[in-house]
Structure formats: structure tokens, C-alpha cells
C-alpha positions in Angstrom: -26.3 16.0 4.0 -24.4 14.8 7.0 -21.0 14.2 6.2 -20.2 10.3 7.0 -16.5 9.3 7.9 -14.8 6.8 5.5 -13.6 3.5 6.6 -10.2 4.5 5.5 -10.7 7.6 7.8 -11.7 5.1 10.5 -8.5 3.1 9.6 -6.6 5.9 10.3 -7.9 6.9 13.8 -7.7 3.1 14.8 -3.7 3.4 14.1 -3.4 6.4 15.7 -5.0 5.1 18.8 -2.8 1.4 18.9 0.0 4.2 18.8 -1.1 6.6 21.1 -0.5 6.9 25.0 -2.8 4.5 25.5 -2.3 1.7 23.0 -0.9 -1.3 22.2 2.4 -2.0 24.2 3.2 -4.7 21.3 2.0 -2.3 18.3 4.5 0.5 19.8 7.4 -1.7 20.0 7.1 -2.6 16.4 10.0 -1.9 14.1 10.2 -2.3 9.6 12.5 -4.9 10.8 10.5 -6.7 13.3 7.7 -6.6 11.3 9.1 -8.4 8.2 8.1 -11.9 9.1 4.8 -11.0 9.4 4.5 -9.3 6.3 6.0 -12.2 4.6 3.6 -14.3 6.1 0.8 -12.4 5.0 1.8 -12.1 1.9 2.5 -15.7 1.4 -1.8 -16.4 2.3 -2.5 -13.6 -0.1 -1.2 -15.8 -2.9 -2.2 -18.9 -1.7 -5.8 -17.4 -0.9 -5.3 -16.2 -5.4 -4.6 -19.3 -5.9 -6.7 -21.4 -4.2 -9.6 -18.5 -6.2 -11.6 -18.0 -2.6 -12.6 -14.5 -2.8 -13.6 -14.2 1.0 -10.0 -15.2 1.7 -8.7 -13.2 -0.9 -10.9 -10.3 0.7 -8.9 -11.0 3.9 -5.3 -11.3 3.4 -5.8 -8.2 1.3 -7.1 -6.4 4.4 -3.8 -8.6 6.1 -1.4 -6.6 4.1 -2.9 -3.5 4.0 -2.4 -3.3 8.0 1.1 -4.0 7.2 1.4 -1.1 4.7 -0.9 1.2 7.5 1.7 -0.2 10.6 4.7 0.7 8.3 3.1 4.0 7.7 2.7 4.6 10.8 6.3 3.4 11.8 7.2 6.2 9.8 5.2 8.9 10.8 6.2 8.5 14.0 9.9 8.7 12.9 9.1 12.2 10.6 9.7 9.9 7.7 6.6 9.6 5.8 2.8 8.5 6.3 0.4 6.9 4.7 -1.2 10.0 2.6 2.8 10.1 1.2 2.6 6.5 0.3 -0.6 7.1 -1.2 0.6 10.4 -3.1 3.7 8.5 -4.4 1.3 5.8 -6.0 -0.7 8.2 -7.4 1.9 10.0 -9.1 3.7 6.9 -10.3 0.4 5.4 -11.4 -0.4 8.8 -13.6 3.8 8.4 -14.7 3.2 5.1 -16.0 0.1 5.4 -18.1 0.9 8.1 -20.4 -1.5 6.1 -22.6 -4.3 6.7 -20.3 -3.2 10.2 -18.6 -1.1 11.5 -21.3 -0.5 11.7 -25.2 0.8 8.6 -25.7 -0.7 5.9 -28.1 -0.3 2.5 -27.9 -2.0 -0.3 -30.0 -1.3 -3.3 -27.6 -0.6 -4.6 -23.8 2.3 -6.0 -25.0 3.4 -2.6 -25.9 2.0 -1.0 -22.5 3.9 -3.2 -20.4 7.3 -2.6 -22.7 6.4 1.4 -22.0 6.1 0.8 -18.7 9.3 -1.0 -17.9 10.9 1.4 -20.1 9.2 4.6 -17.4 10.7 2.1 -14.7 14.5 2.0 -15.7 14.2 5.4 -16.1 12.9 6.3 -13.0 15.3 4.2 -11.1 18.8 5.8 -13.1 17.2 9.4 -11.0 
């Protein structure tokens, strides 16, 4: 079977060619810091797009802020900071953290307690 590319794959390649020698002058002159307004922006439709329960809007500004977390990635990358297989590991991780209920030993008998375990995996990740 021939091996097909993902569209996260595709994602990928796109950002590395709106960075590359031949890219976008605008996307290269990008900053976290010039990009805040935008993200803020597109995070402000997101929950107006929840709100107003439109799931072909909600479809897009979701696809709106995930080019911000791919840009910011890729801000990074190109400063030997991180990319966007480290942000993705670090949710992983913190995901599996934060479920011991699901990847762990832990028992819990409501989602009132879930979300009191998970506040309490929070605090304690944030005093390290």
C-alpha cells in the first residue's frame, strides 16, 4: 500500500516553505510578540463562532488558531527553541500526567473529583 502523506505532514511543509528562502517576506518578519494581536483576534471568533454553535465556523477559527500555534512553532524552530513535534510531546505527556484515572492506577468515582485531581497535578507541576 502506497504510503499517503498526512495533512498535518502537509501543514508542516507549507510552514517550512512560508519560512524558507523563498517565502513569505511578512511570514519571516513575524515575532511571539508581533503576532499577539492576531492570536487574540482569532481566538476571540473561536468563542464567538462556540457560541453562536456554527460548526463550519467553529471548524475555521479552529484551523485560525492552530496556524498560530504552527507560526509560533515555527518562530521557535527557527530560534533552536522548540518545534511543533515538542509542543506536541509536551501535551502528550501532560495529557497522560493528568489522567492517572485513565493512564494510570488511580480511581475516581466522579468529574467533580477528576477535575479536583487535576488541579491538584497542576499546582504541583507548577511548584517544579
Amino acid at each position: 500500500m502506497k504510503n499517503k502523506k498526512t495533512a498535518f505532514i502537509e501543514l508542516k511543509e507549507i510552514f517550512d516553505i512560508l519560512h524558507g528562502p523563498r517565502g513569505c517576506l511578512w511570514d519571516k518578519k513575524q515575532t511571539f510578540a508581533t503576532l499577539l494581536s492576531h492570536f487574540k483576534e482569532e481566538s476571540g471568533e473561536l468563542i464567538k463562532a462556540v457560541r453562536g454553535g456554527k460548526k463550519e465556523h467553529i471548524k475555521e477559527e479552529l484551523g485560525d488558531v492552530l496556524l498560530h500555534v504552527m507560526f509560533y512553532s515555527q518562530i521557535a524552530g527557527k530560534n533552536g527553541l522548540f518545534d511543533i513535534e515538542d509542543v506536541i510531546g509536551g501535551l502528550i505527556n501532560k495529557l497522560k500526567r493528568r489522567h492517572p484515572h485513565v493512564f494510570g492506577n488511580e480511581k475516581v468515582s466522579s468529574t467533580r473529583q477528576i477535575l479536583s485531581n487535576w488541579e491538584k497535578i497542576k499546582k504541583q507541576e507548577k511548584k517544579k
